[in-house]
N, C-alpha and C positions, 0 to 999 in steps of 0.2 A: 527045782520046781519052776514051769515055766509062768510067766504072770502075764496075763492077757491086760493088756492096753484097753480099757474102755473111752471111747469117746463122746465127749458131751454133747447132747441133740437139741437142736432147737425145732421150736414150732414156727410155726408157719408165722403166729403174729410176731416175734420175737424178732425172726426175720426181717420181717414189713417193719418194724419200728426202727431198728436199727441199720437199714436202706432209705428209710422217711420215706417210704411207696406205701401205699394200700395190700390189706391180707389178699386183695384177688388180683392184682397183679401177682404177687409170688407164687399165687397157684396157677397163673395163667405159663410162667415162665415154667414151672413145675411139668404142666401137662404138655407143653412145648417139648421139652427137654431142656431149654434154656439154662435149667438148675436143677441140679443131680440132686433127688430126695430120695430119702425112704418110705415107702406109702404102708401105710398100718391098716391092719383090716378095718373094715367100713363098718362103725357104729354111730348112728345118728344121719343128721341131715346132708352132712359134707363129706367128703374123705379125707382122713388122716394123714397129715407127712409132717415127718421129721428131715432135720437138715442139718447137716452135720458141720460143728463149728468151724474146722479145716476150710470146708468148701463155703462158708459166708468168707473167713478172712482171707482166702485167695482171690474169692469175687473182690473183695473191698483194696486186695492191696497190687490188682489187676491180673491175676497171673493167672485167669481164668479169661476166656475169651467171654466179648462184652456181650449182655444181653440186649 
């Protein structure tokens, strides 16, 4: 049996606290492309993304180009 890998997502604020930036900078980098998200259908006033923990710790331990 093959066993799929899930990987842990973060939120937008989760992101911004553990960068010490603001939630709308990380969605500004998001709508850039600056930062690979996943965008979840749009319920409510803002849109949804998730970020995948891979792609914060390679932003955080440089091996993403800088934003």
């Amino acid at each position: 049996m093959v066993e799929e890998k899930r990987e842990e997502l973060l939120t937008v604020r989760e992101v911004a606290r553990r960068l010490r930036v603001d939630d709308t900078t990380v969605r500004r980098w998001i709508k850039s492309g600056a930062l690979e998200a996943i965008t979840l259908p749009h319920r409510g006033k803002r849109q949804a993304y998730r970020v995948k923990r891979s792609t914060l710790e390679g932003l955080l331990a440089g091996s993403l180009p800088n934003i």
